[in-house]
C-alpha positions as CSV (number, residue, x, y, z in Angstrom):
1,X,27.1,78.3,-8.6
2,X,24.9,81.4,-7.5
3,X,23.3,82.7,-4.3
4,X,19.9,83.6,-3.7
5,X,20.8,86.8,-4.4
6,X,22.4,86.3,-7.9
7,X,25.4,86.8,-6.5
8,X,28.1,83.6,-7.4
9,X,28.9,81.8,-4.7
10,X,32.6,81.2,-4.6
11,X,33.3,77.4,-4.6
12,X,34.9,76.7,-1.1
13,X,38.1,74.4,-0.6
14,X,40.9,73.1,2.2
15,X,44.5,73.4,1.6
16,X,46.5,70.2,2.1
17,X,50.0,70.9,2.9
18,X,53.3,68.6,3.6
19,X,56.6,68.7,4.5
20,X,58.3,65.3,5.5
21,X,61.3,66.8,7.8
22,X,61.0,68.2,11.0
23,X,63.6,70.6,9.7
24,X,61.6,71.7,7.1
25,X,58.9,72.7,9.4
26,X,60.4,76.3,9.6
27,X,61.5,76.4,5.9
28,X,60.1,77.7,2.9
29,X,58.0,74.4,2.2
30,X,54.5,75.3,3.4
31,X,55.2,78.9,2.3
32,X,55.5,78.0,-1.6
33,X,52.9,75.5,-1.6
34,X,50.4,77.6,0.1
35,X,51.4,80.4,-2.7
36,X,51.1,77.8,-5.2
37,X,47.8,76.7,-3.8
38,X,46.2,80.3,-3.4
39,X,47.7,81.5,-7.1
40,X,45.4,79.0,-8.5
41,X,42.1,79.4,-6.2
42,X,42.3,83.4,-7.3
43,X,42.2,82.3,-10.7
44,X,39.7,79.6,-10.4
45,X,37.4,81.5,-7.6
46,X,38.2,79.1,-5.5
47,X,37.7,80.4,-1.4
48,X,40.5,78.2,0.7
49,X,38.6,78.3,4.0
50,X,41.3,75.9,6.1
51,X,44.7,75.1,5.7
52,X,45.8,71.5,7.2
53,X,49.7,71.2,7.4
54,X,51.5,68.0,7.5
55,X,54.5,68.8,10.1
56,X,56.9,66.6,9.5
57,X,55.0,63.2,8.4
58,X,56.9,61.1,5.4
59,X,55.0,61.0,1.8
60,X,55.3,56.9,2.7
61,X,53.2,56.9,5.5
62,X,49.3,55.6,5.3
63,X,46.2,57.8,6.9
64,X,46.3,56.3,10.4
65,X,49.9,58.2,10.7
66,X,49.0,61.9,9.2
67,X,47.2,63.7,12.1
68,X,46.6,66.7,9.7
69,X,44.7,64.3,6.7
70,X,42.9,63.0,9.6
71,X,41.7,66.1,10.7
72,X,40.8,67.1,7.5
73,X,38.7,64.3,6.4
74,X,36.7,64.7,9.7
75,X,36.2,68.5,8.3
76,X,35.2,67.4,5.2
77,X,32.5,64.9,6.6
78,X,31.1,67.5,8.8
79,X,31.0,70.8,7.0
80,X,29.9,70.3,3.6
81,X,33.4,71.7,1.6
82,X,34.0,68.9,-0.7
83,X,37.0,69.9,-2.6
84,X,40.7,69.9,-1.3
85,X,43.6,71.5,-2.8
86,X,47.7,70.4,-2.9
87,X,50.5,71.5,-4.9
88,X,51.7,68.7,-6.2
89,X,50.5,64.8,-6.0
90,X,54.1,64.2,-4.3
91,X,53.0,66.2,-1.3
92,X,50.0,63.5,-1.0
93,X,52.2,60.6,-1.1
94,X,55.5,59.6,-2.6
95,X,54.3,55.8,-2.4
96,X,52.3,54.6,-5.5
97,X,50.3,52.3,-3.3
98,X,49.5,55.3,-0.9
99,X,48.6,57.7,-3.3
100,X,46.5,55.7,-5.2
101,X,44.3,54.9,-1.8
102,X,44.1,58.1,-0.1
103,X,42.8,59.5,-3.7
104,X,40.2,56.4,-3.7
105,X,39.4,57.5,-0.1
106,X,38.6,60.8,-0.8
107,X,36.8,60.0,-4.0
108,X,34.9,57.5,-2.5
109,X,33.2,59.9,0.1
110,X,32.7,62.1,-3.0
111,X,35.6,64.6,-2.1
112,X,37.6,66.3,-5.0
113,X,41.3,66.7,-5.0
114,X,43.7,69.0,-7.1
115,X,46.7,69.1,-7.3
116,X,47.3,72.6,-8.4
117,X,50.4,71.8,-10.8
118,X,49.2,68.8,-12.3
119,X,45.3,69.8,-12.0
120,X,44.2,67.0,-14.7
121,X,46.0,64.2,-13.2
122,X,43.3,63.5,-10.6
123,X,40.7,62.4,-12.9
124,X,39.7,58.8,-13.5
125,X,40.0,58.7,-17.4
126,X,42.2,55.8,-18.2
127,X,44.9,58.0,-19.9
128,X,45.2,60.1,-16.8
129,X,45.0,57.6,-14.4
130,X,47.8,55.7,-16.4
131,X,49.8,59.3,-16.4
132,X,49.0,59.7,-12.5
133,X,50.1,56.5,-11.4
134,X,53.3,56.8,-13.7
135,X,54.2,59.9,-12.0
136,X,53.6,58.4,-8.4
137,X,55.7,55.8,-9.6
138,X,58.7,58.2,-10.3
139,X,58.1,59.8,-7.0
140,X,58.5,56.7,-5.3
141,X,61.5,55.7,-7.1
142,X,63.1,59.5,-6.4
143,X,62.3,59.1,-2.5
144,X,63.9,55.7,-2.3
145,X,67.0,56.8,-4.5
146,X,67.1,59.7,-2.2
147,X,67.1,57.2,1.6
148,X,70.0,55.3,-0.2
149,X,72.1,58.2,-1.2
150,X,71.5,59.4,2.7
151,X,71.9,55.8,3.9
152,X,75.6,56.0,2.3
153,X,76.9,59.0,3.5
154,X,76.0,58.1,6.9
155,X,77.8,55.1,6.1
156,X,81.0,56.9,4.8
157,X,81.1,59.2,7.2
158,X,80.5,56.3,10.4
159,X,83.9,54.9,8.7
160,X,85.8,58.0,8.5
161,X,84.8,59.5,11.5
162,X,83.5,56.7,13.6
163,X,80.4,58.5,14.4
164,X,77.3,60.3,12.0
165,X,74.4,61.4,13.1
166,X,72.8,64.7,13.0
167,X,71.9,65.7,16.5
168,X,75.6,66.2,18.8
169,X,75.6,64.7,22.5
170,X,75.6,67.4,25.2
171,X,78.7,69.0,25.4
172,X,79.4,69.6,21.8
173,X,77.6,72.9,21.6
174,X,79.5,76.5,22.5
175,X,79.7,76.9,26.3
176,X,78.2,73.2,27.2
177,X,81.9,71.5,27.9
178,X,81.8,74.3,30.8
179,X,79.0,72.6,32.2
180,X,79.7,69.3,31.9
181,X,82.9,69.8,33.8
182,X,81.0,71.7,36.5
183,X,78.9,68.5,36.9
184,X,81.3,66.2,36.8
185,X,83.6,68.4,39.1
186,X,80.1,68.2,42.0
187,X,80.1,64.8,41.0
188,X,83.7,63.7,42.1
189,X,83.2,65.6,45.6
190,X,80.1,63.0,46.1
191,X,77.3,65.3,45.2
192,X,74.3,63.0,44.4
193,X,72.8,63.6,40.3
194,X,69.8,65.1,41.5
195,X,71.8,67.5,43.9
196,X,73.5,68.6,41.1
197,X,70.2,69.0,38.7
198,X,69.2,70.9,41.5
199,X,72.7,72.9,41.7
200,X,72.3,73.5,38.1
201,X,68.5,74.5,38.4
202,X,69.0,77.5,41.2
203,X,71.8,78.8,39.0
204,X,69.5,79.5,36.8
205,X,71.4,77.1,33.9
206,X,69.3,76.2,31.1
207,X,69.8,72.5,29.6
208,X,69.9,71.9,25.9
209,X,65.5,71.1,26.0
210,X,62.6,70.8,28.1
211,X,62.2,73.4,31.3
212,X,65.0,72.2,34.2
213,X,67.6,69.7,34.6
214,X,66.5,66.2,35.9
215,X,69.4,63.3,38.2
216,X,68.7,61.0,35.4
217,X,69.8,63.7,32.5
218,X,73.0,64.7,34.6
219,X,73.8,60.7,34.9
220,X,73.2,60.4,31.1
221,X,75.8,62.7,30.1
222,X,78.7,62.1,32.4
223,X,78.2,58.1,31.7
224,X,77.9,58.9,27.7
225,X,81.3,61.8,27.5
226,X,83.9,62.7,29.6
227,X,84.5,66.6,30.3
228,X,88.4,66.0,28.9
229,X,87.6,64.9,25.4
230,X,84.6,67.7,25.4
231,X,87.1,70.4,26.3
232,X,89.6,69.2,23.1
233,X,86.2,69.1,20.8
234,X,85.2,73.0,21.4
């Protein structure tokens, strides 16, 4: 494509990016697909002009649950780019079934989509759609494999341990049993929970999230642990 002025007009795309874990938010994820994604703009003279990331949103989930592919197709409606960029078809979907209609989507509106490691695969030949949909089928297959591998250790681990799950209960943490026997301690004198939120908020004591401590948070924890067992844990 040239300008007026002779000059080629570098072809201008969006960069989809996805990563399905809230803990890979902070990772390397968007970092390598982004590099991925740039590496083969430069070579193509491609000008990525908005990146859309996907924090934290499965590859099984349909359009009305991605807030960044929502986004972006509104972009793409209203500013005229007509060509979106990924790393890989996984990070589109890892359901066949999803895959196959967010690429319809896009290609019905007469958007373009390449997936920078596979670049033929979003074509509508028959051979590559037979290839594409193959692939997306294996990435289906690895996700679900993947959920029942997780789905057994949780289930070992419940039967050895008698609990699994990733996030520990207030109290668990270095320097939290302290606290929770200093509540429970203002508790047994007849302090009301919010009095002792309140205690715990003009010490200047920090809870684990969010900005102060609330009646209802104290209440949760001393109902769910008692300080004894927290002080054998740490």
């Amino acid at each position: 494509m040239e300008a007026e002025d002779g000059i080629a007009e570098m072809t201008k795309a969006f960069a989809y990016l996805r990563v399905s874990g809230k803990s890979q938010v902070g990772g390397d994820g968007f970092t390598r697909q982004l590099e991925a994604i740039k590496a083969y703009a430069k070579a193509q003279s491609i000008r990525i002009v908005e990146v859309f990331r996907e924090k934290g949103v499965s590859g099984t989930l349909e359009l009305s649950e991605r807030p960044a592919f929502t986004a972006m197709m509104a972009a793409l409606l209203a500013n005229g780019t007509r060509l979106v960029m990924i790393e890989k078809l996984d990070r589109l979907a890892r359901d066949l079934m999803i895959q196959e209609t967010l690429l319809g989507q896009m290609q019905k509106a007469g958007f373009e989509l390449i997936a920078v490691e596979e670049p033929d695969l979003c074509r509508n030949d028959p051979t590559r759609i037979l290839l594409r949909q193959f692939m997306g089928a294996i990435a289906q297959y690895e996700k679900s494999m993947i959920v029942l591998k997780l789905r057994g250790a949780r289930t070992r681990k419940r039967a050895s341990t008698g609990r699994c799950e990733g996030r520990k209960p207030y109290g668990f943490r270095p320097g939290e049993a302290a606290i929770v026997e200093r509540m429970a301690s203002l508790r047994a004198s007849g302090m009301a929970y919010q009095r002792i939120a309140d205690e715990l908020n003009t010490a200047g004591v920090n809870p684990r999230t969010g900005a102060r401590w609330y009646g209802k948070t104290v209440d949760g924890i001393l109902a769910r642990t008692s300080p004894q067992r927290l002080g054998d844990s740490t």
